[in-house]
C-alpha positions as a Markdown table, in Angstrom:
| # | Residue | x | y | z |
|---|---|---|---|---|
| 1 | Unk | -55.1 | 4.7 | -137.6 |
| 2 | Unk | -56.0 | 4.4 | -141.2 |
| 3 | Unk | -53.9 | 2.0 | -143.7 |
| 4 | Unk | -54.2 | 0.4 | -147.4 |
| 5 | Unk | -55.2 | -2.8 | -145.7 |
| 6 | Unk | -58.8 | -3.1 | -146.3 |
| 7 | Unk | -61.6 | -6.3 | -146.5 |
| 8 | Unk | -65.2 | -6.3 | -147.7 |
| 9 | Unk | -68.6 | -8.3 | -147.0 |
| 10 | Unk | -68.8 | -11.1 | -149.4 |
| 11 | Unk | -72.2 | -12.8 | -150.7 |
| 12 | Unk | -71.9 | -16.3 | -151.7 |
| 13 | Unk | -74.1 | -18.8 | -153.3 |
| 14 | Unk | -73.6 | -22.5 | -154.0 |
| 15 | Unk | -74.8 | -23.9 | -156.4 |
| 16 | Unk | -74.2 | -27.7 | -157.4 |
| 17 | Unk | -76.7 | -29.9 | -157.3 |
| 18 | Unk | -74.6 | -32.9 | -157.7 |
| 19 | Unk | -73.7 | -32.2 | -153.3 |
| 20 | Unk | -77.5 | -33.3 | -152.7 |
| 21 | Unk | -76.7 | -36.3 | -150.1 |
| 22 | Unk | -73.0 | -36.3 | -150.5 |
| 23 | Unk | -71.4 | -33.3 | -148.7 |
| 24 | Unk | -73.6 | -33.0 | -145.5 |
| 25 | Unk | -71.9 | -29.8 | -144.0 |
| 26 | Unk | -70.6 | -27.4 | -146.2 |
| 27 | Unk | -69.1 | -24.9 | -144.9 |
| 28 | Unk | -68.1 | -21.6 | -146.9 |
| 29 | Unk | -63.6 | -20.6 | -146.9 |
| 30 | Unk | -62.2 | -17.0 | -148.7 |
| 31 | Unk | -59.1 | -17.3 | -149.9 |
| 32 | Unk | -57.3 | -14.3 | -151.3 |
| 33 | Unk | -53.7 | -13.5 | -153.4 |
| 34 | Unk | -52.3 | -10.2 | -154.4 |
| 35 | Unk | -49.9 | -12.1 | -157.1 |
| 36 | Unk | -51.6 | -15.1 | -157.8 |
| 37 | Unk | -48.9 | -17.4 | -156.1 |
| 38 | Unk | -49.2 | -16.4 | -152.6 |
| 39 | Unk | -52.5 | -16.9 | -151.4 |
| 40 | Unk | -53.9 | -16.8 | -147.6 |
| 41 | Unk | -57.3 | -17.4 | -145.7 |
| 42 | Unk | -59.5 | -14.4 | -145.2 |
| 43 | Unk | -62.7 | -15.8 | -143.8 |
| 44 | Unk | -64.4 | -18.9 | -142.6 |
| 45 | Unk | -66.9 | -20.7 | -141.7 |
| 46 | Unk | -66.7 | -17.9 | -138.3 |
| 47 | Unk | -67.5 | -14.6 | -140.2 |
| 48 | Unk | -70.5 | -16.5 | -141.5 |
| 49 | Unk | -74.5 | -15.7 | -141.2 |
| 50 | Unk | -76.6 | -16.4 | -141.1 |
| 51 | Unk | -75.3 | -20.2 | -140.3 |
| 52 | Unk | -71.7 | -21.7 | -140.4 |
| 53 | Unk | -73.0 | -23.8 | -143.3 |
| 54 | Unk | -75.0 | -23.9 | -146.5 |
| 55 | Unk | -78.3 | -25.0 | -145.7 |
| 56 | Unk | -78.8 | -26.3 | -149.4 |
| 57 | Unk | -76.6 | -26.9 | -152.5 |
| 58 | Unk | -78.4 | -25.6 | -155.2 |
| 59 | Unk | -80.1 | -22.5 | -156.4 |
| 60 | Unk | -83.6 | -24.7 | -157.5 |
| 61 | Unk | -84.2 | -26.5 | -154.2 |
| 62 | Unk | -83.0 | -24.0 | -151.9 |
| 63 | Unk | -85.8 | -21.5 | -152.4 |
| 64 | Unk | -87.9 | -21.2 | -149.2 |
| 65 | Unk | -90.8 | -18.5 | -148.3 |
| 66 | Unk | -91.2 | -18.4 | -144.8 |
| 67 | Unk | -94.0 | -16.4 | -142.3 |
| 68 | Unk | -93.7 | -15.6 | -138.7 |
| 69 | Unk | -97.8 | -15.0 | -137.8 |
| 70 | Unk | -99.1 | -12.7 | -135.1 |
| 71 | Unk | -98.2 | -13.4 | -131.3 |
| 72 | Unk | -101.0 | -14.7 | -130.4 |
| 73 | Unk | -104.3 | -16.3 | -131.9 |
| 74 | Unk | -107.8 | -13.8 | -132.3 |
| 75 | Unk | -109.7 | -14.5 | -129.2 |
| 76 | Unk | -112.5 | -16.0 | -131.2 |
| 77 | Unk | -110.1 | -19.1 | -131.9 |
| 78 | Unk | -109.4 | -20.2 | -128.5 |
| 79 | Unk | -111.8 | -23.2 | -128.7 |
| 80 | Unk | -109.2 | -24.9 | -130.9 |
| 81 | Unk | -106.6 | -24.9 | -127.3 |
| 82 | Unk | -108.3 | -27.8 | -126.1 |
| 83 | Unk | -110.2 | -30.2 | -128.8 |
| 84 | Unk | -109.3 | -31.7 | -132.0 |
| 85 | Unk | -108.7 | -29.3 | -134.3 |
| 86 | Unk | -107.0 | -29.3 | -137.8 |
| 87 | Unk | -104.9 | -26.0 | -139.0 |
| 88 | Unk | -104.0 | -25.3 | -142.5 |
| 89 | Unk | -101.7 | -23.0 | -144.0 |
| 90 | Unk | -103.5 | -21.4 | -147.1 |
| 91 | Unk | -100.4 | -20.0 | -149.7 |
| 92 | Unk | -101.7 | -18.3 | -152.3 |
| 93 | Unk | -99.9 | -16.0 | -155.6 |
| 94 | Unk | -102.3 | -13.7 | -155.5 |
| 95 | Unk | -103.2 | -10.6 | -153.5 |
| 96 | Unk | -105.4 | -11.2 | -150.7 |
| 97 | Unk | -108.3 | -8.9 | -152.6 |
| 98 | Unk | -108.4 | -11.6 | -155.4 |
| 99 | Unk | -109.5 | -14.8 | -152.9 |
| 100 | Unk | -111.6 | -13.1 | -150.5 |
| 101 | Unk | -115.3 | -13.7 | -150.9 |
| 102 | Unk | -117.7 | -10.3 | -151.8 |
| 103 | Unk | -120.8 | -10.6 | -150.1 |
| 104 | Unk | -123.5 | -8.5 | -151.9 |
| 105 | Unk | -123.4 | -6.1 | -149.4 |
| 106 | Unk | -120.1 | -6.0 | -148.9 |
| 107 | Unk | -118.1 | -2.7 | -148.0 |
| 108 | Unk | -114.7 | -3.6 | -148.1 |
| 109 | Unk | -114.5 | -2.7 | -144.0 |
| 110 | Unk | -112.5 | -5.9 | -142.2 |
| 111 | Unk | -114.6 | -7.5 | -139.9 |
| 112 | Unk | -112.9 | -7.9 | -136.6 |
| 113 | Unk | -114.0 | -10.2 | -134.0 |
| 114 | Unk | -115.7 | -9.3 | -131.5 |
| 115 | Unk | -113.8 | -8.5 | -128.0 |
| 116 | Unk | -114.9 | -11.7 | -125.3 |
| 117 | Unk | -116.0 | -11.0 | -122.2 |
| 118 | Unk | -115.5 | -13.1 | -118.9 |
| 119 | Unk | -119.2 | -13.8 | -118.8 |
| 120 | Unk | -119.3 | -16.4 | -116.1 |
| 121 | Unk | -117.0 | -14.3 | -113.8 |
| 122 | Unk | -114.1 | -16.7 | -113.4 |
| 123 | Unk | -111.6 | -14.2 | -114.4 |
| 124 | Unk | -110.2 | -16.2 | -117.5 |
| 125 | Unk | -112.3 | -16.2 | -121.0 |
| 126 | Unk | -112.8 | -19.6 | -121.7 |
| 127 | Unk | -115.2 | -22.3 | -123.9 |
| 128 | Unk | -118.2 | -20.7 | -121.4 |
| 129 | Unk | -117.6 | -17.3 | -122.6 |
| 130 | Unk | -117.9 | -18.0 | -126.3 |
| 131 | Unk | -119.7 | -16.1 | -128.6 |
| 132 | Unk | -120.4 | -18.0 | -132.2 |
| 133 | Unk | -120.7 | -14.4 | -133.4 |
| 134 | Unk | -121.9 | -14.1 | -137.2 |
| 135 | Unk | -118.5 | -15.3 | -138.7 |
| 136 | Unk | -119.4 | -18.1 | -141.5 |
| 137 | Unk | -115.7 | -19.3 | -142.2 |
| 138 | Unk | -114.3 | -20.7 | -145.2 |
| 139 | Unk | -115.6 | -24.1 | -147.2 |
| 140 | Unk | -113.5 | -26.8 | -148.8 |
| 141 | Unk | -114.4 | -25.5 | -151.8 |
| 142 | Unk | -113.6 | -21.6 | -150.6 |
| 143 | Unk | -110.0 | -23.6 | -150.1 |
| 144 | Unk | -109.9 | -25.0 | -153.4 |
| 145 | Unk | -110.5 | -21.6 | -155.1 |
| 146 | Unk | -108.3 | -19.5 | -153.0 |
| 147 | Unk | -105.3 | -21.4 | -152.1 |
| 148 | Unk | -102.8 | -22.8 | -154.9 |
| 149 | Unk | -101.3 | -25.0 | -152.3 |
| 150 | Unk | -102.2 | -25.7 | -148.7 |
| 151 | Unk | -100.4 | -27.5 | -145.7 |
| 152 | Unk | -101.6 | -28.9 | -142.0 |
| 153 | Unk | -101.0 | -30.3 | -139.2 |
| 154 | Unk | -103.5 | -31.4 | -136.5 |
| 155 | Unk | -104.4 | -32.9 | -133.1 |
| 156 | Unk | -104.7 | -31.7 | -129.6 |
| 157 | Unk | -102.3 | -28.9 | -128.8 |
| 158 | Unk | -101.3 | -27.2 | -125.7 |
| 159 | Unk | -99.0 | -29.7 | -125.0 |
| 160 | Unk | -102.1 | -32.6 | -124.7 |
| 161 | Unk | -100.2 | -35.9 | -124.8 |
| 162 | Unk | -102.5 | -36.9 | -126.8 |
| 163 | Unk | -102.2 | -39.5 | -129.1 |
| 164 | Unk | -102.9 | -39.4 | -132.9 |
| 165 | Unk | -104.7 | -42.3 | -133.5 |
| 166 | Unk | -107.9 | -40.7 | -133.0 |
| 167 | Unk | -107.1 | -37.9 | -135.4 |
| 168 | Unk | -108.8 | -38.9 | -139.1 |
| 169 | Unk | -105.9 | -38.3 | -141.8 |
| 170 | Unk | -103.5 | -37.1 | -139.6 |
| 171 | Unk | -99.6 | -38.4 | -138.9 |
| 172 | Unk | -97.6 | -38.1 | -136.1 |
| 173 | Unk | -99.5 | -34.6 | -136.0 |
| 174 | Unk | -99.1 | -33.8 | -139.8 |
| 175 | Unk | -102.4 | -33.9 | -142.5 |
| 176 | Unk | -101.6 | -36.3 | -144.6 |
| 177 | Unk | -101.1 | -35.2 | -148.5 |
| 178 | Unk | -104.0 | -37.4 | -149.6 |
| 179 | Unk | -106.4 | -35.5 | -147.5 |
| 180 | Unk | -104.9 | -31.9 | -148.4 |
| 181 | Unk | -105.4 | -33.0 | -152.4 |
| 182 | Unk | -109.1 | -33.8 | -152.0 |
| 183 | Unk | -109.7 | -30.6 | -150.0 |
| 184 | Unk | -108.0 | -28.8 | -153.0 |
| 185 | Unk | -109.3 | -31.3 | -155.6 |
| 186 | Unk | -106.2 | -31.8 | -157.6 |
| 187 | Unk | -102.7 | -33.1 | -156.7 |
| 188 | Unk | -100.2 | -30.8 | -155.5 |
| 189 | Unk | -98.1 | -29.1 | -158.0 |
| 190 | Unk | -97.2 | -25.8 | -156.4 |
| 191 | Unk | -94.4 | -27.0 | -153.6 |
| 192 | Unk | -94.7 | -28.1 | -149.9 |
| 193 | Unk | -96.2 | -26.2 | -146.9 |
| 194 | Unk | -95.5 | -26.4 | -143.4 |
| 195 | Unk | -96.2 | -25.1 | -139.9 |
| 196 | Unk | -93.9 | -25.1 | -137.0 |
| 197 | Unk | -94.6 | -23.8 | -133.5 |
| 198 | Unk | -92.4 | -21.3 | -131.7 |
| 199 | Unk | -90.8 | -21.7 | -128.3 |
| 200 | Unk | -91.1 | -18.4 | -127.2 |
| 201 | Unk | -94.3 | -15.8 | -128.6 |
| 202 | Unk | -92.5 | -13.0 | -127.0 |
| 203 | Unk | -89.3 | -13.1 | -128.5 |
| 204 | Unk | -88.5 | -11.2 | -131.5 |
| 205 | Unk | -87.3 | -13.9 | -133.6 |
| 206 | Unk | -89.2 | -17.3 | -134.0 |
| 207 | Unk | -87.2 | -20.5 | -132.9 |
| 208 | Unk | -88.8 | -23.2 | -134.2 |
| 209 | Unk | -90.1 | -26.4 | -132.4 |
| 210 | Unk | -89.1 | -29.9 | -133.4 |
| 211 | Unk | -92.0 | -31.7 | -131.0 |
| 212 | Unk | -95.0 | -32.1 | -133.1 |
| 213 | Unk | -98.9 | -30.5 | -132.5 |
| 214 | Unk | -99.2 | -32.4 | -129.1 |
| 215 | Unk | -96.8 | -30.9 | -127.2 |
| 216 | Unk | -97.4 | -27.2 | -128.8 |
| 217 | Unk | -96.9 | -25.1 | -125.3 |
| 218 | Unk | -99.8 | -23.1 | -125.7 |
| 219 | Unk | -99.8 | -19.3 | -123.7 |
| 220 | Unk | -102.1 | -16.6 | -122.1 |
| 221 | Unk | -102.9 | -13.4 | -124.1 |
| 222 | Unk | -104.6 | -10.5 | -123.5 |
| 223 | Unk | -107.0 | -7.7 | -125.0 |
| 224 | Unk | -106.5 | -4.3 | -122.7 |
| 225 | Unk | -108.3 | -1.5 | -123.6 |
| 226 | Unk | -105.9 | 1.5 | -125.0 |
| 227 | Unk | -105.2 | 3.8 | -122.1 |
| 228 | Unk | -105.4 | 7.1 | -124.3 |
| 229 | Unk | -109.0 | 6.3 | -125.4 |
| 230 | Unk | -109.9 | 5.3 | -121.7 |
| 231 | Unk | -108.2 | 8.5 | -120.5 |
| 232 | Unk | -111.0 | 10.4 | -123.6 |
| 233 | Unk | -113.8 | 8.7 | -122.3 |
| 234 | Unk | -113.3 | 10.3 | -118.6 |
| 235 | Unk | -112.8 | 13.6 | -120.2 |
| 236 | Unk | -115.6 | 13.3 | -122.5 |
| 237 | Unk | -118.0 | 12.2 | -119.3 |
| 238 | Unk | -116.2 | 14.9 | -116.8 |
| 239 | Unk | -116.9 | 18.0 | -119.4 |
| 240 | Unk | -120.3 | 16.9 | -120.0 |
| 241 | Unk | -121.1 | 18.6 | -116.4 |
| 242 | Unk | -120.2 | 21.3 | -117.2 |
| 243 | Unk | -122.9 | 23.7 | -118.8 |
| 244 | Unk | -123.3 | 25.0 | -122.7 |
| 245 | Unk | -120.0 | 23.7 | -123.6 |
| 246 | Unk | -119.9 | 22.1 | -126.9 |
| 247 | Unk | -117.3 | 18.7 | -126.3 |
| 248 | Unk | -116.0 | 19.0 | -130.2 |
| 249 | Unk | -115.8 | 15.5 | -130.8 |
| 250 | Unk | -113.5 | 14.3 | -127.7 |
| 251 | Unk | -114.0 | 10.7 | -126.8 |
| 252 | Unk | -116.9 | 10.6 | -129.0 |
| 253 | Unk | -117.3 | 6.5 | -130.1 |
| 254 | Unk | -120.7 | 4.6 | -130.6 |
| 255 | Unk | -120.4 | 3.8 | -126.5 |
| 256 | Unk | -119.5 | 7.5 | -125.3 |
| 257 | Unk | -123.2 | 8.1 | -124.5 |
| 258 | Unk | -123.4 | 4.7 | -122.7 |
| 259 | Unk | -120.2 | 5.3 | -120.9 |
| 260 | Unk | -121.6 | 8.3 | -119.5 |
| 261 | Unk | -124.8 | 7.2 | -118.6 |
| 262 | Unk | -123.7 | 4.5 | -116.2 |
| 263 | Unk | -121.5 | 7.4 | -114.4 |
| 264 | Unk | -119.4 | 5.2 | -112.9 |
| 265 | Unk | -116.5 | 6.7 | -112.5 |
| 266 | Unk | -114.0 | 4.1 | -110.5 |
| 267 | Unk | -115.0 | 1.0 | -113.0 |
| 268 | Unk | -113.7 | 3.6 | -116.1 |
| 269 | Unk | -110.7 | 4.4 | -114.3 |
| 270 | Unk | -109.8 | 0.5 | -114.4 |
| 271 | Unk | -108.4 | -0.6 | -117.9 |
| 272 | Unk | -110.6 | -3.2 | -119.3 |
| 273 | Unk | -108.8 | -6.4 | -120.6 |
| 274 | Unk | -109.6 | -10.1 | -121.0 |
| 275 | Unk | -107.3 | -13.1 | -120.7 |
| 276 | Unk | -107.6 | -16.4 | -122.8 |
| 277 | Unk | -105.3 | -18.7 | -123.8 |
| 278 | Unk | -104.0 | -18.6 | -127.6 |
| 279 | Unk | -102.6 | -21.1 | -129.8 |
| 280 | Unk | -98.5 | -20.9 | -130.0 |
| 281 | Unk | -97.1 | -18.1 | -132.7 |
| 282 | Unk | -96.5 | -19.9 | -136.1 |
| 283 | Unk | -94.3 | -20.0 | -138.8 |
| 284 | Unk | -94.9 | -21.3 | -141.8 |
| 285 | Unk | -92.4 | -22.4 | -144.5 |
| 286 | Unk | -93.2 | -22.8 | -148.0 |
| 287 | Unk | -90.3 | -24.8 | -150.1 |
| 288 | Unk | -89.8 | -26.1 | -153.6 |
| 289 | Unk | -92.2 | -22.9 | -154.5 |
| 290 | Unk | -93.5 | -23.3 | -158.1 |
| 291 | Unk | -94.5 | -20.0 | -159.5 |
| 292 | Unk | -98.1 | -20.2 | -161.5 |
| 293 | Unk | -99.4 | -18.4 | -164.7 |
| 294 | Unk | -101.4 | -15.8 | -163.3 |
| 295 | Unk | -102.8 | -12.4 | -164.7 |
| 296 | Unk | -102.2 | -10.8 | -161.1 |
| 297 | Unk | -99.1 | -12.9 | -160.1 |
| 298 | Unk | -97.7 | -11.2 | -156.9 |
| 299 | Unk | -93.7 | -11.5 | -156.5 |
| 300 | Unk | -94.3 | -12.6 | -152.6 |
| 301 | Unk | -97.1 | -15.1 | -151.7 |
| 302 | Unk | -99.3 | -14.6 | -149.4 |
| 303 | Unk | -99.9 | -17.2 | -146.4 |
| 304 | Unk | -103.5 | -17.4 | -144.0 |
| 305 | Unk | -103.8 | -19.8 | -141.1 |
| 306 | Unk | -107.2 | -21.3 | -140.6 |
| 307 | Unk | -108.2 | -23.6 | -138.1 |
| 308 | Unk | -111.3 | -26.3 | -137.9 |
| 309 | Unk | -112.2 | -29.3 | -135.9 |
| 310 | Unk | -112.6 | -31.6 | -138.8 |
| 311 | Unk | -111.5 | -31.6 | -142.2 |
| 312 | Unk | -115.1 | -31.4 | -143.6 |
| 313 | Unk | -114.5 | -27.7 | -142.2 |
| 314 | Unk | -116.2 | -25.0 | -141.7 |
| 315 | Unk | -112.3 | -23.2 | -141.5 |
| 316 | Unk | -111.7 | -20.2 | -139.7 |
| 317 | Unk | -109.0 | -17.4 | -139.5 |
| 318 | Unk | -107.2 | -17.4 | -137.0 |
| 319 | Unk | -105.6 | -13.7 | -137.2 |
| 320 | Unk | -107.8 | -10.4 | -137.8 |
| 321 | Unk | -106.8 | -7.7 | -139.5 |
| 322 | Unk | -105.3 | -4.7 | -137.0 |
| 323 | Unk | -108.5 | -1.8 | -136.4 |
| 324 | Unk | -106.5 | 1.2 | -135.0 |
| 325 | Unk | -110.3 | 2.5 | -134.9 |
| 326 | Unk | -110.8 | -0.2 | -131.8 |
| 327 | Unk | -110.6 | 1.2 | -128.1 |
| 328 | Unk | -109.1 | -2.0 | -127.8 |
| 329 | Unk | -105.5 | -2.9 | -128.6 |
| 330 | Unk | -104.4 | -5.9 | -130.8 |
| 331 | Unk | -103.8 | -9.3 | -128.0 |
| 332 | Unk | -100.4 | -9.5 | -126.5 |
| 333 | Unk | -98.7 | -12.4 | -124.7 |
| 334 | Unk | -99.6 | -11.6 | -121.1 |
| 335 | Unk | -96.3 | -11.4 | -119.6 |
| 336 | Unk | -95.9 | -7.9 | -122.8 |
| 337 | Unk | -96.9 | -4.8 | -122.7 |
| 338 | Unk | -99.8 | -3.5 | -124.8 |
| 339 | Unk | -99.0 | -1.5 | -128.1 |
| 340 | Unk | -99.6 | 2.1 | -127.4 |
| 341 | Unk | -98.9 | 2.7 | -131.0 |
| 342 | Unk | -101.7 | 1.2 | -133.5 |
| 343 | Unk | -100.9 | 1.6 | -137.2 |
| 344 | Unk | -103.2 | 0.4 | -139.9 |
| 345 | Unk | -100.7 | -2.4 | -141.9 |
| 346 | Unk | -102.8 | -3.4 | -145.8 |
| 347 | Unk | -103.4 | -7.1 | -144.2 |
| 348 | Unk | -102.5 | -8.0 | -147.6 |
| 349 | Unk | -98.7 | -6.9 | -146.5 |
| 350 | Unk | -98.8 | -8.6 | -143.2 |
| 351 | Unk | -99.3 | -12.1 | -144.9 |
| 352 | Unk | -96.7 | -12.1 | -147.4 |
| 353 | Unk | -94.2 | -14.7 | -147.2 |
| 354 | Unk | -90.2 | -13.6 | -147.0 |
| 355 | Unk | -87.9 | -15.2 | -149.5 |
| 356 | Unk | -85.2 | -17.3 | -148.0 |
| 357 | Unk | -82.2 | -18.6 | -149.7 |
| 358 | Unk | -81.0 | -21.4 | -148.1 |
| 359 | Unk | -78.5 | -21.7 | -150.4 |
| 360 | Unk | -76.8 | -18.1 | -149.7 |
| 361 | Unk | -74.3 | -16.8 | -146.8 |
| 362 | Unk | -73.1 | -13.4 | -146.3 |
| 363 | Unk | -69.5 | -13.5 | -145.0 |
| 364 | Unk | -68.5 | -10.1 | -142.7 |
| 365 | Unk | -64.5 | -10.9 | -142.6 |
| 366 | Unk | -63.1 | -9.3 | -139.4 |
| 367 | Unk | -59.4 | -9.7 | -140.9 |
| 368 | Unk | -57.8 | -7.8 | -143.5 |
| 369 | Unk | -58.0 | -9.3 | -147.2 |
| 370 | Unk | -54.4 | -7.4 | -148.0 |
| 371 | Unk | -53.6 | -3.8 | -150.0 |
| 372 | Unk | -55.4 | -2.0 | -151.8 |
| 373 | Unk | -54.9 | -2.8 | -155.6 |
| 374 | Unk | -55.0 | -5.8 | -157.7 |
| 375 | Unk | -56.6 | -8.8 | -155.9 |
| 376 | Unk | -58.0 | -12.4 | -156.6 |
| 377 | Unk | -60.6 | -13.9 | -154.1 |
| 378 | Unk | -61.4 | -17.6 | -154.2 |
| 379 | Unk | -64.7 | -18.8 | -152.3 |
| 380 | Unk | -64.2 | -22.8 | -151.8 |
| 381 | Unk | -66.5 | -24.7 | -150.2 |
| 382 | Unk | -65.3 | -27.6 | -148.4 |
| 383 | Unk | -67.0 | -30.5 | -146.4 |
| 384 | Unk | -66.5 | -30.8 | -142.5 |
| 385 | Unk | -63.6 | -33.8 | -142.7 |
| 386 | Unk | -61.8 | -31.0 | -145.0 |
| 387 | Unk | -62.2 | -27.8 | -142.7 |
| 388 | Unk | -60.8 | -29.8 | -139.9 |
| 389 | Unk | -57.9 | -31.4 | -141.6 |
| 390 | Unk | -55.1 | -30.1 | -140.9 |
| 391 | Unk | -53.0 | -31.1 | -143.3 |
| 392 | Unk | -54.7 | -30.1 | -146.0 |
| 393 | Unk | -54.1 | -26.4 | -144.7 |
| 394 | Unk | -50.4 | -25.2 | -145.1 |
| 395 | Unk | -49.0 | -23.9 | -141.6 |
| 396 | Unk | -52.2 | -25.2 | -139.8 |
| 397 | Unk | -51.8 | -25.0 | -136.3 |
| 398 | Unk | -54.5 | -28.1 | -135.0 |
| 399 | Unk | -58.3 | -28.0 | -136.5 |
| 400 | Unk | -59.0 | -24.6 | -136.4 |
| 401 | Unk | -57.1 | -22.5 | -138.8 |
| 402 | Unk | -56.2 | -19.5 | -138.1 |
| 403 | Unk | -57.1 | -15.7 | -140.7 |
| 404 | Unk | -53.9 | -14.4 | -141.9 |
| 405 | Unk | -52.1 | -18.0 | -142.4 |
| 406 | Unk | -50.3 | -18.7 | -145.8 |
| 407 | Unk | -52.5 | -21.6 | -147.4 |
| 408 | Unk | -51.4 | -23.8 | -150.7 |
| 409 | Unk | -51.8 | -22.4 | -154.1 |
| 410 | Unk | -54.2 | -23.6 | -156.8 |
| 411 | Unk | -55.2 | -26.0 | -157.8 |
| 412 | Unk | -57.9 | -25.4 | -155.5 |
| 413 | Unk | -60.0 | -28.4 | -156.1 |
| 414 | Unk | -58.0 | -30.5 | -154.3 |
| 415 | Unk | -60.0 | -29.1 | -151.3 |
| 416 | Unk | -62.9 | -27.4 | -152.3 |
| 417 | Unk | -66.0 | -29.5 | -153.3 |
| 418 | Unk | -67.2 | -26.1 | -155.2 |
| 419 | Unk | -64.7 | -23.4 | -156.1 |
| 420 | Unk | -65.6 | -19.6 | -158.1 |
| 421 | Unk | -63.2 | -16.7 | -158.3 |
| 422 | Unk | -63.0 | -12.6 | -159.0 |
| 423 | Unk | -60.6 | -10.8 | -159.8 |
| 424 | Unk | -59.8 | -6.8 | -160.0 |
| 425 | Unk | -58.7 | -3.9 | -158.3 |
| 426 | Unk | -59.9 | -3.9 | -154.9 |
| 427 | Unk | -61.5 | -0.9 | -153.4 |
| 428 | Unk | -60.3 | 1.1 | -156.6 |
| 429 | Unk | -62.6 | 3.2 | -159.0 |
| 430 | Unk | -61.1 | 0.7 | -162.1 |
């Protein structure tokens, strides 16, 4: 049944600067009063996401862009699973149209790799099924005109062992600055890049590794052919038999005519895929951003992961862009299914970064705040010796506190190491 009592969602930001290496776990408290004098605890640290605590104290330094990349690695990178190789995040302001090279004869069409092929009959693509293809990759200098800040890490992934000592420029499996400033030709001035490996490619959300490059867990992906186009093909080759009939345009592709010539039904009623072994899914973070002076600033930075095996380059992507043209779906982690629907995403969008305040929490109060009517809330932010002090909350019953529970008036900064208030009519048109 329905009553005055009501609560709300709360946004909260901290921002105090002075907390940088003093209060190590802030954690966020509502307070609310419908007089002023009797005041009680509405929320905590428990209503909280998307942590318990602020992740930074201040409005400057907790600015962070993050990107989850694609699932798996284009199957034209999997020579980088096994050697030395050096990846670098590539963060540019502007649109993705602005720092890509125009050949002469260039028709704006996204190359795509080409799909490998298990040429030596092992079932697995591996380093004897490459194919160089014609792709040229990117210079140090295609860096330095494209990228406003880059960062790397390198080594032997696919959880190697290896050690780093081998590795020119690189520790404990991070490019050191001094080698990403020459690359770029001038120091730095743009923020801090970085690139973390997820556990898990299949999950929806990325949960970031803390081992470095070495003991990346690398995983099996695959290219299957789209079952609808397949299922065309047949069609296409089936209806060809039959005489004077015009096929319209079904299954019609650059290979329909070769497809039909081999007349072999049995192999074209078995999907085609190839298995190789990707590099682990990605994120890269971007934090203390600085935003340049550009004619065609974007409001989102983009982010492209290139890969080489020495920092004399030649760099190459390590994502295509999606070609819902291809009889070929995008590559999955093995162990998913293929996408049976293919949109075509601007590849510009796909590599733009998400802002992330690490200095924001949304509160989602399961408690009531009180009536409906005149009402002050207080956010406090207190450190962890604070939250668990029980006598610094009236009525406390042990560490935990519990919503609903009279607290002590104001002064409030007897408690709170950052304190901000509102005041009005709650849930009233005033």
């Amino acid at each position: 049944f329905r009553t005055s009592e009501m609560n709300f969602n709360i946004d909260l930001r901290l921002n105090k600067p002075d907390l940088e290496g003093v209060a190590h776990s802030t954690y966020p408290v509502i307070l609310t009063s419908e007089d002023f004098e009797h005041w009680m605890l509405a929320a905590d640290r428990r209503d909280s996401q998307p942590s318990v605590f602020f992740d930074d104290v201040s409005q400057e330094e907790g600015r962070v862009y993050t990107s989850t990349q694609d699932r798996c690695a284009k199957p034209a990178a999997r020579s980088y699973t096994d050697r030395k190789t050096y990846i670098i995040a590539c963060v540019s302001w502007r649109p993705l149209s602005a720092t890509e090279p125009k050949d002469d004869d260039d028709d704006d069409t996204p190359t795509v790799a080409p799909i490998p092929t298990d040429t030596d009959g092992d079932g697995d693509i591996d380093e004897d099924d490459a194919d160089d293809g014609d792709e040229k990759g990117w210079s140090n200098a295609d860096l330095a005109d494209r990228c406003d800040v880059i960062g790397g890490v390198c080594g032997w992934p696919c959880d190697s062992g290896m050690p780093y000592t081998g590795v020119e420029s690189c520790t404990n499996g991070v490019i050191d600055q001094a080698a990403l400033d020459e690359i770029l030709g001038k120091t730095n001035n743009y923020g801090n890049v970085s690139i973390h490996g997820c556990m898990d490619p299949t999950s929806d959300k990325c949960e970031t590794s803390t081992e470095r490059v070495a003991s990346w867990k690398c995983h099996k992906c695959v290219v299957r052919e789209i079952d609808e186009r397949r299922r065309l093909r047949r069609l296409r080759r089936r209806l060809q038999t039959l005489p004077g009939l015009s096929l319209g345009g079904i299954g019609d592709g650059d290979d329909a005519d070769d497809d039909d010539a081999d007349g072999d039904e049995d192999e074209d009623d078995e999907q085609k895929e190839q298995i190789y072994t990707s590099l682990p899914r990605m994120m890269v973070k971007y934090s203390n951003p600085k935003v340049p002076d550009y004619d065609d600033l974007v409001s989102r930075p983009r982010v492209q992961l290139l890969a080489a095996h020495s920092l004399e380059g030649p760099w190459e992507k390590l994502y295509d862009p999606i070609d819902p043209q291809s009889d070929f779906a995008p590559p999955t982690p093995k162990s998913m299914p293929a996408q049976s629907d293919i949109f075509s995403v601007a590849e510009d969008e796909v590599r733009a970064m998400t802002l992330l305040s690490m200095n924001k929490l949304q509160l989602a109060p399961t408690s009531c705040f009180g009536k409906r009517g005149p009402m002050y809330v207080v956010a406090c932010a207190v450190n962890q010796s604070t939250y668990d002090d029980g006598s610094q909350w009236q009525n406390s019953k042990g560490k935990r506190f519990s919503p609903g529970q009279k607290v002590m008036p104001p002064p409030f900064n007897d408690r709170c190491v950052a304190v901000a208030g509102r005041c009005g009519h709650a849930c009233e048109p005033h």
